[in-house]
N, C-alpha and C positions, 0 to 999 in steps of 0.2 A: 540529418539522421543521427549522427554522432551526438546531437546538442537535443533530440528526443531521446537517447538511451540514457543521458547522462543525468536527466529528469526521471526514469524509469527507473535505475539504481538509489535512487535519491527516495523517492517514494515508498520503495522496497523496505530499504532502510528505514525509513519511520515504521512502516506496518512490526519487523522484526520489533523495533525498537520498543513497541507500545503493545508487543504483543497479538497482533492483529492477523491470522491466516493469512493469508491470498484468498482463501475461496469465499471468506468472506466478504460480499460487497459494501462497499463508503461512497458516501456519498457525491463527494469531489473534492477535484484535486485541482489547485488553483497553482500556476507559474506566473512570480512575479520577479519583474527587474529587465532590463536592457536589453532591446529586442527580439520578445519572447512573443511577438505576433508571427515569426519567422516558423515559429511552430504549429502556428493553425493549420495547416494541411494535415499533421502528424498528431491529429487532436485523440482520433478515435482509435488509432493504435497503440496512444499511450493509456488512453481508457480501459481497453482490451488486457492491456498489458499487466497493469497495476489492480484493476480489477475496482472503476469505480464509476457512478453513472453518469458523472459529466466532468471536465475538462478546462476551467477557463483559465483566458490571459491576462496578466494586468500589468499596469508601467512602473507600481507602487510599490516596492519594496518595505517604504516606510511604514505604511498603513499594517503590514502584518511583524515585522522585526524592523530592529537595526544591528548596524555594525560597529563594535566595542577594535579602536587598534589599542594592541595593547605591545608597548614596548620592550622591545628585550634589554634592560637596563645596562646587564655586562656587556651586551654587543656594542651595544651607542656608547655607554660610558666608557670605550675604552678609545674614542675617536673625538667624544666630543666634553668629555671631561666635567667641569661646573656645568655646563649647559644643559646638561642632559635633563633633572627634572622641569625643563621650560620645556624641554620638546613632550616628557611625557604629559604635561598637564594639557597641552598644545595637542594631543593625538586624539582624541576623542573627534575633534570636528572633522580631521580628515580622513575619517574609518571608511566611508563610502566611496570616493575616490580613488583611496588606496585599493580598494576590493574593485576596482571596475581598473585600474591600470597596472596593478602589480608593484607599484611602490608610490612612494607618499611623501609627500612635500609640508613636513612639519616646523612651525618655528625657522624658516628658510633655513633648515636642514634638510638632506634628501635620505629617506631611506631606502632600504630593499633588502631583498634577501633573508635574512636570519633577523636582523635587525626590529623585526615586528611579527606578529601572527594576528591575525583577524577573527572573533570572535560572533556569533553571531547572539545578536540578545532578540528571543522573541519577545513580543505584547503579551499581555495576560492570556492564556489560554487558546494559544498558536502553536500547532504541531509545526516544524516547519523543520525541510536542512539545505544549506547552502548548498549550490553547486558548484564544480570545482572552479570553476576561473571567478567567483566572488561578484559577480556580477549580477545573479537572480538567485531565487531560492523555490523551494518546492514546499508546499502548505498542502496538507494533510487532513483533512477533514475525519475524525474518527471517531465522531460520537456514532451508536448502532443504537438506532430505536426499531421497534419491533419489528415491522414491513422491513428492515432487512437485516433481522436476527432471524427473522420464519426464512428471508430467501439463503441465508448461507446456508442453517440446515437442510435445505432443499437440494444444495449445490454438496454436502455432505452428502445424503442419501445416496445419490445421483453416481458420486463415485461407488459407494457403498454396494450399488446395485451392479454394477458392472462388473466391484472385484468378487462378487458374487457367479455375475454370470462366464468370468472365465474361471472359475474354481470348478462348475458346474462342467465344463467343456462347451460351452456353450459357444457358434460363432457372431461375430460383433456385429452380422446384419440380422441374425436371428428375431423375430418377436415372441416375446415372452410375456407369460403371466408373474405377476409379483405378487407378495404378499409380507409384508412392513408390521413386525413386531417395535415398537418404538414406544421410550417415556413417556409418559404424559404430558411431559408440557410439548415433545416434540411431533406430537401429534398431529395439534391445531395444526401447527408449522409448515407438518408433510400435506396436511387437508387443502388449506389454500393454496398449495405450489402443487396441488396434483397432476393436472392437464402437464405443467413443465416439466414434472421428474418423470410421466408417462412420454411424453415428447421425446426427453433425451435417453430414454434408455429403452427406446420403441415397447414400451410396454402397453397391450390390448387389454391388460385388465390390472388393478391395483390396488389392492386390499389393505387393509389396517389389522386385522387380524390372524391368529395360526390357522393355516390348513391344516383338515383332517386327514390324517394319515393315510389313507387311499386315496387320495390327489395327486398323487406323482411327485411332488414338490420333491427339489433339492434341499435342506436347510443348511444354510453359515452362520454364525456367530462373526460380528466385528462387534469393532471397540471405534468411533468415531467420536475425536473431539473429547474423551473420557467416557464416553457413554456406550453403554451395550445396546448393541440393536440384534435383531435378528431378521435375516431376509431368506425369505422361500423364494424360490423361483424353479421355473418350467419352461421349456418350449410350447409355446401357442401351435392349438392346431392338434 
């Protein structure tokens, strides 16, 4: 559990890092390196977690990065004098070892400690971040083609509507009528994920356009994602 959370901060961290919500769904999220089959049980929790549609494992580190040791010149050079640029030219082959045991056998020198930090170099167009004990990495898949740029706006609305329906006083098992003023291109968006944003916010009816003023409607204004939407909503019934 401890070595699925530590995958789950890791992932996080790329979405931050690239700019990426949470609420929007990626496609998958690959754990590579040293006994990360240990994690299949914990597959769909960290899917849940991170917020992407599938989960794999692989043994291969290399296939997505590698590991750059790069040495602390003043640490070693102050122990190992001339020698020191054999060991640094020497550090390069033992980067992956060093990251799977915590110190590194260079030039039949030993290091540890301050003596080196580990680097991680991805492949050409590898989101990826190490986890902490050096041993696997967390790969990121963040390209959003449309089918799930329409489902994040769906998972936008979705809160949209809800912080609607407690603004309304509305309670959380209530069913409601909605009514989805929304851009145009976010439109398509809300059309295809209708049945789902009616699902999650028990809504019996779902509209795309203003109700007329004798409707009963509540109306909010949010701001989702930079965008102004506007949601009607009612109690059904």
């Amino acid at each position: 559990m401890d070595r699925a959370r530590e995958v789950c901060t890791a992932a996080l961290a790329l979405r931050r890092a690239h700019d990426v919500r949470v609420r929007q769904p990626l496609r998958e999220l690959i754990v590579a390196g040293a006994d990360v089959d240990d994690l299949r049980p914990f597959s769909a929790l960290i899917a849940d977690e991170v917020n992407v549609k599938s989960v794999a494992l692989s043994a291969e580190i290399e296939r997505y990065a590698s590991f750059k040791l790069a040495v602390n010149a003043r640490s070693v050079g102050k122990r190992l004098g001339k020698k020191t640029q054999e060991v640094i030219a020497a550090a390069k082959a033992a980067a992956l070892e060093a990251g799977r045991s915590g110190h590194g056998g260079v030039a039949g020198e030993s290091l540890s400690g301050q003596d080196f930090s580990l680097l991680l170099e991805p492949r050409p167009g590898v989101v990826c971040q190490a986890l902490g004990s050096n041993d696997a990495i967390a790969i990121l898949d963040v390209a959003i083609d449309e089918s799930l740029a329409s489902e994040g706006v769906a998972r936008d609305l979705v809160r949209a509507v809800q912080q609607a329906r407690r603004q309304a006083g509305l309670h959380v098992s209530d069913r409601i009528h909605v009514a989805l003023e929304l851009p145009g291109d976010w439109r398509a968006a809300a059309e295809r994920f209708r049945a789902y944003i009616a699902e999650q916010t028990l809504a019996t009816e779902l509209g795309f356009e203003a109700p007329p003023p004798s409707a009963g409607f509540s109306t909010h204004a949010a701001e989702v994602t930079g965008e102004s939407v506007r949601v009607s909503i009612r109690r059904a019934g």
